[in-house]
C-alpha positions in Angstrom: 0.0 0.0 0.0 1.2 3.5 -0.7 1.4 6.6 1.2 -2.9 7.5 0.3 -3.2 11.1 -0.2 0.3 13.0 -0.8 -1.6 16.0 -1.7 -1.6 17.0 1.8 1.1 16.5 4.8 -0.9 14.0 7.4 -0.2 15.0 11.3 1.5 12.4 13.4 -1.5 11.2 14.7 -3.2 10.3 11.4 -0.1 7.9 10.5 -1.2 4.5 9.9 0.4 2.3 12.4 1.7 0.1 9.5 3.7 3.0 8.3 5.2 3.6 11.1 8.1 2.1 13.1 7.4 -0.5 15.8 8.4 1.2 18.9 7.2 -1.4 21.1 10.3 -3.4 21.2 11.3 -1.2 23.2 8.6 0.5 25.6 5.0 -0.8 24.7 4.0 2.4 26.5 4.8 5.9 27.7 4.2 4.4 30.6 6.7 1.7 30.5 9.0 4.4 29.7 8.2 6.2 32.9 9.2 2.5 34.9 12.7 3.0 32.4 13.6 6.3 33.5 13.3 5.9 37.1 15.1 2.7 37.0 18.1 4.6 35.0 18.1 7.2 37.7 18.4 4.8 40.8 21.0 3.0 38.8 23.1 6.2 37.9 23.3 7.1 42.0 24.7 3.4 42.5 27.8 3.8 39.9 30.2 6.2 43.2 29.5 2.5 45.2 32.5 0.9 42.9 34.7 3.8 43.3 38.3 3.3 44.9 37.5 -0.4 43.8 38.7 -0.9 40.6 42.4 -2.1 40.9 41.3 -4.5 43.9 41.2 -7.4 41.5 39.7 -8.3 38.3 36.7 -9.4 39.7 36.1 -6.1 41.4 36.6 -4.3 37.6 34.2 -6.9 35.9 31.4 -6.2 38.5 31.9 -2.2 37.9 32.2 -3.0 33.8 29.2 -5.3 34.1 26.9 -3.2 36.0 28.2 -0.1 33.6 26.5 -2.4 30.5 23.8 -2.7 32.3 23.3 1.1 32.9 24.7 1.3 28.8 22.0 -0.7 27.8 19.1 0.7 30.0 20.6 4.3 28.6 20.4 2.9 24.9 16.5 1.8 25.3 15.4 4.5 26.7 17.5 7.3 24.8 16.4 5.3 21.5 12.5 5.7 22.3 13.0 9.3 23.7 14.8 10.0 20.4 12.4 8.3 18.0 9.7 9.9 19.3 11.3 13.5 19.1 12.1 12.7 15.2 8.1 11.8 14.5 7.2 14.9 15.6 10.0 18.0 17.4 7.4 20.2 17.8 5.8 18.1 20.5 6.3 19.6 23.6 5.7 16.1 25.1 8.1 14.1 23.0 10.8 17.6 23.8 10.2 17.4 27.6 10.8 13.2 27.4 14.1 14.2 25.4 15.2 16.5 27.9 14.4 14.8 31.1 16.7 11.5 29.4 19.2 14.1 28.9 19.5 15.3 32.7 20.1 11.9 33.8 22.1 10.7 31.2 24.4 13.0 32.1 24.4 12.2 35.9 25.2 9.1 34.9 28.2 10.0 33.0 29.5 12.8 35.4 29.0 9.5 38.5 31.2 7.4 36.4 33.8 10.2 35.5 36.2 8.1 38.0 36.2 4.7 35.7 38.7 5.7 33.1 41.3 7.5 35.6 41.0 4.5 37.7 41.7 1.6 35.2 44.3 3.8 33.9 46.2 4.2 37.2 46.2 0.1 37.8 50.2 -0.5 36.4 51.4 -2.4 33.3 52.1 -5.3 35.2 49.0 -5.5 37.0 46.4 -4.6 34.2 48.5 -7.6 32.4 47.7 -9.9 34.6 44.0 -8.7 35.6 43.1 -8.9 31.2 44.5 -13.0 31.6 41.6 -13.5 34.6 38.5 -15.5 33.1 36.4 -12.3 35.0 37.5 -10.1 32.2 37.4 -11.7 29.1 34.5 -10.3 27.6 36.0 -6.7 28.4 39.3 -7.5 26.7 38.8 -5.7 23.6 37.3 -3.0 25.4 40.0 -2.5 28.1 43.1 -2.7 25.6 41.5 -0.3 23.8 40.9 2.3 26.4 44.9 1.5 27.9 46.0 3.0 24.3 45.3 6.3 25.7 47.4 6.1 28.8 50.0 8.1 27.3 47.8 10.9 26.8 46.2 11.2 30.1 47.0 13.9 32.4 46.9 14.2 36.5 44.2 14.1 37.6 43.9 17.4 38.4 44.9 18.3 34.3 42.2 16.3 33.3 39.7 18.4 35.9 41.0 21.8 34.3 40.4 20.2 30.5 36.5 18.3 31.3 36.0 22.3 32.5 36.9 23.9 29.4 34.4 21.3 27.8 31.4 24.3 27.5 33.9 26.8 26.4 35.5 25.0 23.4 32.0 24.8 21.9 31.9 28.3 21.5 33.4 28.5 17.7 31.3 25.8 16.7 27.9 27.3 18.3 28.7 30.4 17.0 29.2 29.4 13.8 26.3 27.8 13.6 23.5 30.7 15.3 25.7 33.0 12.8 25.1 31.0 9.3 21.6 29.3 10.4 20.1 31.7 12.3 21.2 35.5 11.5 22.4 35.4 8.0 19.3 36.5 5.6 19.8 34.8 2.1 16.6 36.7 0.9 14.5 35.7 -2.0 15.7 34.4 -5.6 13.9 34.8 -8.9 12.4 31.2 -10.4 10.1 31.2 -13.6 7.9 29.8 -10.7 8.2 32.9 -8.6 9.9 33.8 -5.6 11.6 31.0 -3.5 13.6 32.0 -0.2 17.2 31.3 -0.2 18.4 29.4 2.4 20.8 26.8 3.6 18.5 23.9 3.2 16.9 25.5 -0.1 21.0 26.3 -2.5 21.1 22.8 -2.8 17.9 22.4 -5.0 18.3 25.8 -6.6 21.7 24.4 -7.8 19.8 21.6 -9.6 17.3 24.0 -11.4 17.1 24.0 -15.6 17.1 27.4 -15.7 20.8 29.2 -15.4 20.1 32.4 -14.2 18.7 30.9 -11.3 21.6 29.1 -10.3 23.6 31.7 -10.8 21.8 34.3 -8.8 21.3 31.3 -5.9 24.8 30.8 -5.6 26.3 34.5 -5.8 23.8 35.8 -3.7 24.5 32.8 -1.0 28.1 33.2 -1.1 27.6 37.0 -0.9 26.5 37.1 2.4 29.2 34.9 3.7 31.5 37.8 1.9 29.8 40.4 4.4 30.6 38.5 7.4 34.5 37.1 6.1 36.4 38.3 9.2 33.8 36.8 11.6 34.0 33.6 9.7 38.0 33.6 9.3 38.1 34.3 13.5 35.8 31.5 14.4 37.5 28.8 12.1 40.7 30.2 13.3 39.8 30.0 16.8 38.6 26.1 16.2 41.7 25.1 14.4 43.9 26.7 17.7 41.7 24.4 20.0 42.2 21.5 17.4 45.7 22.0 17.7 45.9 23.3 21.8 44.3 20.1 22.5 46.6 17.7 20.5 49.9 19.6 21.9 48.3 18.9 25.7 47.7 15.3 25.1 50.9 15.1 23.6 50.4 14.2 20.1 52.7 15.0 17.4 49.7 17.0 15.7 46.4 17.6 15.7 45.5 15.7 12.8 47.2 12.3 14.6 45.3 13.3 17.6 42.0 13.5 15.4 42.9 10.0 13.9 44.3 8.1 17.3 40.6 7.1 18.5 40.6 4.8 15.0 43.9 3.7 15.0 44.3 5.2 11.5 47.8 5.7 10.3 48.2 9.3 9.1 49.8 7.7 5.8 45.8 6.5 5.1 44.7 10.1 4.8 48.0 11.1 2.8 47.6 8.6 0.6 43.9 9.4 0.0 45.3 13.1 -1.2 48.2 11.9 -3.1 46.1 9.3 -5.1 43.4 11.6 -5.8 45.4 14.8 -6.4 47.1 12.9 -9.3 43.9 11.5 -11.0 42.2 14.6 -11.3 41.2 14.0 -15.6 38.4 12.5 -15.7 36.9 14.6 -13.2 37.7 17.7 -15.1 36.8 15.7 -18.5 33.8 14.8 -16.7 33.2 19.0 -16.2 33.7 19.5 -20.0 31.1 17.1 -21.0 29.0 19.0 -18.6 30.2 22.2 -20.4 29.0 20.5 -24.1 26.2 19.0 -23.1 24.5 22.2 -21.3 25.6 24.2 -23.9 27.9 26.9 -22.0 30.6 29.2 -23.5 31.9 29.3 -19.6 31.2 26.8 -17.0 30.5 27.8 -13.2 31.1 25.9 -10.7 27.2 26.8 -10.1 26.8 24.6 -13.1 28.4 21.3 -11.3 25.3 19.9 -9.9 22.7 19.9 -12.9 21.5 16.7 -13.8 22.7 15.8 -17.2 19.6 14.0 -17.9 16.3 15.5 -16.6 14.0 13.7 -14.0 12.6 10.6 -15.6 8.9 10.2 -14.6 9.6 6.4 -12.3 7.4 5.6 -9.6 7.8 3.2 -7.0 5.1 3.0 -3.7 7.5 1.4 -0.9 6.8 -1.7 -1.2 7.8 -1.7 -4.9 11.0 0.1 -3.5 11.3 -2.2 -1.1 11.2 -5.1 -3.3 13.8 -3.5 -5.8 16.4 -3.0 -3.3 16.2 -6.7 -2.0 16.4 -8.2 -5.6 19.9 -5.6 -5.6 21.0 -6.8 -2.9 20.4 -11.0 -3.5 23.9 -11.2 -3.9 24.4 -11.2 -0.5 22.2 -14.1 0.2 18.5 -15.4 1.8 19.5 -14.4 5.3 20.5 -10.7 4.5 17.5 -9.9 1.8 15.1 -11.7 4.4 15.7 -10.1 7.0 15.8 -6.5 5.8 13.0 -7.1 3.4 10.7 -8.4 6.4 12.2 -5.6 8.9 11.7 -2.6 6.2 7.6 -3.7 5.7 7.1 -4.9 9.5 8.2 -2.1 12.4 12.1 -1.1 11.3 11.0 1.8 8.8 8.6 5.2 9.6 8.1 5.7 6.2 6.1 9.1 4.9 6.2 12.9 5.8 4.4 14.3 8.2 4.0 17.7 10.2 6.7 18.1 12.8 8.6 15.1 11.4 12.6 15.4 10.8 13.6 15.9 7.6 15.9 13.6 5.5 16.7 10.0 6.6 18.6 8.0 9.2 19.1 4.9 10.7 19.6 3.7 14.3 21.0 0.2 14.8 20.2 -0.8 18.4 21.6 -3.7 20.5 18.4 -4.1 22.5 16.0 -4.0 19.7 15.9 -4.4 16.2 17.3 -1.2 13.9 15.4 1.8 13.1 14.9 3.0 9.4 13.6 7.3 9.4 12.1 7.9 5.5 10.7 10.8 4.0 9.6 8.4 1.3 7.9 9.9 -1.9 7.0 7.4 -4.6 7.6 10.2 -7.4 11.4 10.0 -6.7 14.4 8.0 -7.5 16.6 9.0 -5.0 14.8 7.6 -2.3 14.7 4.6 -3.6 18.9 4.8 -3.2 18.3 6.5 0.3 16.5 3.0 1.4 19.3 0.8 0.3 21.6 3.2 2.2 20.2 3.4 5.6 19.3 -0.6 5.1 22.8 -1.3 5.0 23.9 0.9 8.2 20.9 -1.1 9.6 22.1 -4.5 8.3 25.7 -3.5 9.4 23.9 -2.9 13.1 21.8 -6.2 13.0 25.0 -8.3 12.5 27.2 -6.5 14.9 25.0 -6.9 17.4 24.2 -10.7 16.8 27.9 -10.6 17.0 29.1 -8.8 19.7 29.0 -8.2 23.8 27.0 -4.8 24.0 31.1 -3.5 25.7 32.0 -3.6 21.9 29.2 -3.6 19.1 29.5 -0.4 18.1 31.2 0.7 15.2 33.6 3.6 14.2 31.6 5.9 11.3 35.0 5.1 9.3 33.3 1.6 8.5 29.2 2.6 8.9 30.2 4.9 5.2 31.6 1.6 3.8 28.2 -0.7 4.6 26.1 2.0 3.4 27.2 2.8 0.0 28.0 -0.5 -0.8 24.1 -1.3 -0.9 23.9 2.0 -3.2 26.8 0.1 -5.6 24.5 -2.9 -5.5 21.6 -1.2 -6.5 23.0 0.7 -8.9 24.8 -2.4 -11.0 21.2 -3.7 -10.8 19.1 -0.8 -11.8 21.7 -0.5 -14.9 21.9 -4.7 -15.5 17.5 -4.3 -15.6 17.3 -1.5 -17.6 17.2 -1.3 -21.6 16.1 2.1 -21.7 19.2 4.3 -23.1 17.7 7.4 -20.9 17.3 5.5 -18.2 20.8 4.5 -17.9 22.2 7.6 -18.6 20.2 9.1 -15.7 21.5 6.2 -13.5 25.1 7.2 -14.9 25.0 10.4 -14.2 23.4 9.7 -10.8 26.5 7.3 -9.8 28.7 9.8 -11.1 27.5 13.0 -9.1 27.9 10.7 -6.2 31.6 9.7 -6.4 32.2 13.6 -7.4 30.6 14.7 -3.9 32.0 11.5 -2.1 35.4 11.3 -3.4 36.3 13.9 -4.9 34.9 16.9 -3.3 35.4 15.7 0.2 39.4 14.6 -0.6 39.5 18.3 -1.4 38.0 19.6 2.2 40.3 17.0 3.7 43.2 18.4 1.8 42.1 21.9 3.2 42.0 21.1 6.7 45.5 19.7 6.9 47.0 22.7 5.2 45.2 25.1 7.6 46.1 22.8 10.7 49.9 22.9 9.7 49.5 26.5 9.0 49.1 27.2 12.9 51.4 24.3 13.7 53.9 26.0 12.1 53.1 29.2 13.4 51.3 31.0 10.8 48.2 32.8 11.5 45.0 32.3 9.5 43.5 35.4 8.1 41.0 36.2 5.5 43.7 36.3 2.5 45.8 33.2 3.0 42.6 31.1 4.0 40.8 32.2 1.1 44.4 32.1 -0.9 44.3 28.5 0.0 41.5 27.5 -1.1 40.9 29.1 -4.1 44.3 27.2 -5.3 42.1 24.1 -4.4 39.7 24.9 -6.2 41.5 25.6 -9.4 43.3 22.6 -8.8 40.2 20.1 -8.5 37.7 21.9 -11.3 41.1 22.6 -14.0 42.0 25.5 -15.9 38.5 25.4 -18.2 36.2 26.3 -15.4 35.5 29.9 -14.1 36.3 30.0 -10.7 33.9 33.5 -9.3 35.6 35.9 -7.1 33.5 34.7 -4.4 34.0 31.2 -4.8 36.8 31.3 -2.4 34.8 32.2 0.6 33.6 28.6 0.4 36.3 26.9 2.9 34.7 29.4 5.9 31.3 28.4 5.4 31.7 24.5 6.0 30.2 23.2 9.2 32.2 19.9 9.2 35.6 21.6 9.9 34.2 22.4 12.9 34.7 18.8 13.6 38.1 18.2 12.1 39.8 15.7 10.4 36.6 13.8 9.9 35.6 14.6 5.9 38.4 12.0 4.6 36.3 9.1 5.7 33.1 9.9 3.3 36.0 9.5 0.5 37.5 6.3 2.0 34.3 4.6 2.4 32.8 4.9 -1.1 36.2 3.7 -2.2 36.1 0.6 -0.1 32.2 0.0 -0.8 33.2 0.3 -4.6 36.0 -2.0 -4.3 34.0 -4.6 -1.8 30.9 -4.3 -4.4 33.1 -5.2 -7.3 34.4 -8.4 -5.0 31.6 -9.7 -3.9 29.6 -9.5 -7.6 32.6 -10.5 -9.4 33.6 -13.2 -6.6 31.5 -16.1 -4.9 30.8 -17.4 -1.6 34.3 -16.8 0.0 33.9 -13.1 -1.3 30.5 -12.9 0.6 31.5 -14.3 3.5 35.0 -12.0 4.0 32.1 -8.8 3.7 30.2 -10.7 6.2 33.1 -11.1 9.0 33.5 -6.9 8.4 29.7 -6.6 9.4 30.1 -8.7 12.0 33.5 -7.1 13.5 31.2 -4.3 15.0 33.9 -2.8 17.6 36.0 -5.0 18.1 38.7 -4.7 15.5 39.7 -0.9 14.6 38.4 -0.5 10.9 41.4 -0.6 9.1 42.1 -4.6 10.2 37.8 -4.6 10.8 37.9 -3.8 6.1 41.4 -6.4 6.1 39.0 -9.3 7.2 36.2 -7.9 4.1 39.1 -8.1 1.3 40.3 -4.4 1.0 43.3 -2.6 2.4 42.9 1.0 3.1 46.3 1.5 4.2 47.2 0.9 0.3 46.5 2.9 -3.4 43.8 0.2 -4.8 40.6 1.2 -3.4 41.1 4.8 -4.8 42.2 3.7 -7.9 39.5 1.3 -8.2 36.8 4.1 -7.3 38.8 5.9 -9.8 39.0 3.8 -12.8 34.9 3.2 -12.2 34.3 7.1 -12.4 36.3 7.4 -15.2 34.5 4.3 -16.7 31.4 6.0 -16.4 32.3 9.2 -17.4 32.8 7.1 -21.0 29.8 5.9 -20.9 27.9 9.1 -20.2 30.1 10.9 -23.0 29.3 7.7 -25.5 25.5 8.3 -24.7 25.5 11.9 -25.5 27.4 11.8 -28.5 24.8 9.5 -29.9 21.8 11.6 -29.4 23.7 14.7 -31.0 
C-alpha cells in the first residue's frame, strides 16, 4: 500500500500504524518508559559505590564493567524511544520534555562514572596484564586494551579536571558558527520562472539543480555574498577552532592535531596522505567529466554553479515502498537469503517510519540498536528515485547494526563511522549495478550514470578536497602561521582551481567557500566519506565478481562491529585501506562512467 493522499502533509496522529516504526520493542508504552527512567536514575546514583574499587582485583573491575553495561544498555533503550519519538514529531512539547528529562540523567550518569577511566588507567602495566589474563575479564578485553592505548595521553588528575572544565567553552566557535550561518544570516529571495523562492541553507542545494541558469547563478552569488559580508567573523571563528584542534593535541601530547584526530581509530596518518596523493594525481576524468557538462548544457563558460545539474532530466519512475522495497532486495540478492530476508521483512514490518508528516525530521537515518531491532527514518515519496537509493543506504547501516549486534557483547558492538560509510554505499553500488543490469532504456541508464557519477564527485572527490584543506590550515598554525581572510581564502581558491582545471570559471566569491563549511568544525573527519565509497566500490566489485568466499570476508566486516579498529575490521572484508587500490578502483569506475555518459551523449547529438 502507498502513502494514500500525498496532496496533503498527514499530522502524526493520522499515520497508519503500519507506516510507522514498531516502537514497542522497546517501551510498549509511555508508561513503560516512565518504569525506564526511574530505573536509569536509581542506577546512575549506584555507579560512586565501585569507586576506589577498581584495581582490587579483576573481579572487582568486571562487576563495575558489568553493571556499567547494564546502565549502557538501559541508557540505549530509553534514549532510543526518547529520540524516536522527538524525530516523528519536534514540535511536541511532550516528545521535547521526554528528550530533555533523558538528557538530565544521562548526564548524571556519566558525570558519576567520570572516575572509571582514571582509575583503570592508574592500575600498572604489570598489574592490568595480569587482571586482562583472569576469566572475569574476558568479555572486556577488547574493550579495556582499547581504552589502555590512551594512557600516554592522560593527564593528572587534576589536568584532566582543568580540561573536562573547558568542555562548554570549546564549543563556543562551533555554536557560534552555527547561530551565525543558520540563524542571523538573511539569504533573501531568488527569482524562479515559478516565482519567488527563499534562499536558504536547506533550499542552494535544489536551486543548484534547477534547468534554468540564471537561477543558479543568482542562488549561488547571492548565497556566497553574504558569507563575503561576514568574512572576518567567519575567518576568527574557524581560526579560533583550528587553535583548540591544535591546543588540545599539543596537551595530550600528540605530534599534531590531525594524529590526535585519527588516534581514536587507530588510522595511520599515511591512510589520509595517501587518499590526497592518489586523488590529487587523478584529477582527468573529473575535469573531463566538467567539460562534458560544459558541451552538453551548452555553455561558452562553466561555473562551478553549473556542477550539480543533472545531465539528464528527471525521468517520470514511480515506485510506492513496497515496490522500492522489493527492488532493493532483488539488488541486494547477492548477498544471500538471510541478509535480503531479514531487511525485506524488517523494512515492511516495524524497522522503517516511512512518509512525511507535520513536525517530522527531515531527510533520513538509521539507528542500529543492541536491544531492539534497527530503526529505518524515511521521508519516502513514490515520485522520486533517490529515495529509492536513500533506502538501500540506511538498510545497509541497519544490516551493518543487525550483524554487529548478533555478533558482539553490547562493551563492543559499536562501530567507528569510518566503516558505517563503507556498509552503506555498498548497498547504493549494489543497486545501482542492478538498476543498470534491468534497464534497456538508453535514458534510463544515462540518468543512472549520471546519478553514480554525481555521487563519487561529492563523495570522493569533493570531500578529498576539504580534507586536503584542513590539513593545510592545521599545519598552517602548527607552524606558526596565522590564519586570516587572505591566505585562508588564498588557500582554497588554489584548491579549487586545482580540483575543477583551468576550463572552469572559478567566481571571485568562490573562495569564501572553505569558511562556510560546518564539518571543519569537527576536524579531520571529511576524509572518511572519500575512504568509504572507495572501499564500498572495491567490496561491491568483489563480492559480484567473486563467490561465496567473497560474501563471506564482507560478512566477518559486518560482523566485527567494535572489536577490531576498521582498518584490520575492512582487512578481514578483502580491502586494504592503508594501500593505493581502493582509490584507484573508485577511480577507474568514475572514469568508466564518465565514457559511458560521454558515449551516450554523443549519440543523441
Amino acid at each position: 500500500m502507498s502513502n494514500a493522499d500525498t496532496s496533503r502533509i498527514p499530522s502524526r496522529s493520522e499515520v497508519s500504524p503500519e507506516h510507522a516504526w514498531d516502537l514497542s520493542v522497546l517501551y510498549s508504552s509511555d508508561e513503560q518508559w516512565e518504569k525506564g527512567f526511574e530505573e536509569l536514575s536509581a542506577r546512575a546514583k549506584r555507579i560512586p559505590e565501585f569507586k576506589g574499587t577498581l584495581a582490587e582485583s579483576p573481579e572487582k573491575l568486571a562487576a563495575c564493567l558489568e553493571f556499567m553495561n547494564e546502565v549502557g544498555m538501559l541508557e540505549e533503550r530509553l534514549g532510543y524511544y526518547a529520540h524516536l519519538r522527538m524525530s516523528e514529531d519536534v514540535s511536541d512539547s511532550t516528545n521535547q520534555e521526554r528528550m530533555g528529562r533523558f538528557m538530565r540523567v544521562a548526564t548524571e550518569a556519566d558525570t558519576n562514572a567520570s572516575f572509571i577511566t582514571p582509575e583503570i588507567q592508574a592500575i600498572d602495566d604489570s598489574t592490568m596484564e595480569s587482571f586482562l589474563a583472569s576469566d572475569a575479564l574476558a568479555d572486556f578485553r577488547i574493550y579495556l586494551r582499547k581504552l589502555r592505548r590512551y594512557k600516554p595521553h592522560v593527564l593528572s588528575e587534576a589536568e584532566e579536571r582543568v580540561l573536562s572544565m573547558q568542555q562548554e567553552a570549546n564549543q563556543t566557535a562551533s555554536r557560534s558558527f552555527g547561530a551565525l550561518t543558520d540563524a542571523d544570516m538573511d539569504f533573501g529571495d531568488v527569482e524562479t520562472p515559478e516565482g519567488k523562492k527563499p534562499l536558504s541553507q536547506s533550499s542552494l542545494g535544489s536551486l543548484l539543480l534547477h534547468r534554468d541558469r540564471d537561477v543558479r547563478r543568482q542562488a549561488y552569488l547571492q548565497f556566497h555574498d553574504v558569507y563575503e559580508q561576514h568574512k572576518n567573523t567567519l575567518t576568527n571563528l574557524y581560526a579560533g577552532s583550528v587553535h583548540l584542534d591544535v591546543y588540545k593535541a599539543r596537551v595530550r601530547k600528540f605530534p599534531s592535531a590531525r594524529a590526535a584526530a585519527l588516534f581514536p581509530d587507530d588510522v595511520p596518518e599515511n591512510v589520509y596522505d595517501n587518499l590526497l596523493e592518489v586523488v590529487g594525481r587523478n584529477l582527468e576524468p573529473l575535469q573531463r567529466y566538467y567539460a562534458l557538462r560544459q558541451r552538453v548544457l551548452g555553455l561558452e563558460e562553466f561555473h562551478i554553479y553549473d556542477a550539480k545539474v543533472p545531465l539528464v532530466e528527471d525521468l517520470s519512475v514511480h515506485h510506492t515502498f513496497e515496490q522500492a522495497v522489493e527492488t532493493v532486495s532483488e539488488a541486494l540478492s547477492p548477498l544471500g537469503d538471510e541478509y535480503v530476508t531479514t531487511l525485506r521483512e524488517g523494512m515492511l514490518d516495524g524497522w522503517v517510519d516511512r512518509y512525511e508528516n507535520k513536525g517530522k525530521r527531515s531527510g533520513a537515518f538509521s539507528a542500529g540498536s543492541y536491544v531492539a531491532h534497527p530503526f529505518i527514518l524515511m521521508n519516502f515519496k513514490d515520485d522520486d528515485l533517490r529515495d529509492v537509493f536513500t533506502l538501500a543506504h540506511e538498510g545497509g547501516h541497519a544490516m551493518h547494526s543487525w550483524y554487529s549486534a548478533a555478533a558482539n557483547p553490547f562493551q563492543h558492538y559499536d562501530y567507528t563511522i569510518f566503516e558505517a560509510e563503507v556498509a552503506s554505499t555498498f548497498n547504493e553500488q549494489l543497486l545501482f549495478h542492478h538498476l543498470l543490469s534491468a534497464s534497456d532504456n538508453e535514458r534510463m541508464r544515462a540518468y543512472l550514470l549520471n546519478h553514480q557519477i554525481d555521487q563519487i564527485v561529492g563523495t570522493l572527490f569533493r570531500q578529498t578536497m576539504f580534507a586536503e584543506f584542513e590539513k593545510k590550515t592545521h599545519e598552517m598554525v602548527e607552524s606558526g602561521q596565522p590564519l586570516t581572510v587572505d591566505n585562508l581564502r588564498g588557500e582554497y581558491r588554489s584548491l579549487l582551481e586545482k580540483y575543477f582545471g583551468a576550463d572552469v570559471v572559478i567566481d571571485d566569491v568562490s573562495d569564501i567557500e572553505g569558511l562556510r563549511i560546518p564539518h571543519f568544525y569537527r576536524a579531520f573527519y571529511v576524509y572518511k566519506y572519500a575512504t568509504g565509497v572507495s572501499a564500498a566500490i572495491s567490496l561491491s566489485h568483489r563480492v559480484l565478481e567473486g563467490g561465496q568466499s567473497e560474501r563471506e570476508d564482507y560478512f566477518a566486516f559486518l560482523k566485527s562491529g567494535g572489536s577490531r579498529f576498521p582498518i584490520e575490521s575492512l582487512r578481514l572484508a578483502g580491502v586494504d585501506m592503508a594501500g593505493a587500490s581502493p582509490i584507484e578502483t573508485a577511480i577507474e569506475l568514475f572514469s568508466r562512467r564518465v565514457a559511458e555518459l560521454e558515449a551516450y551523449f554523443s549519440s543523441v547529438t
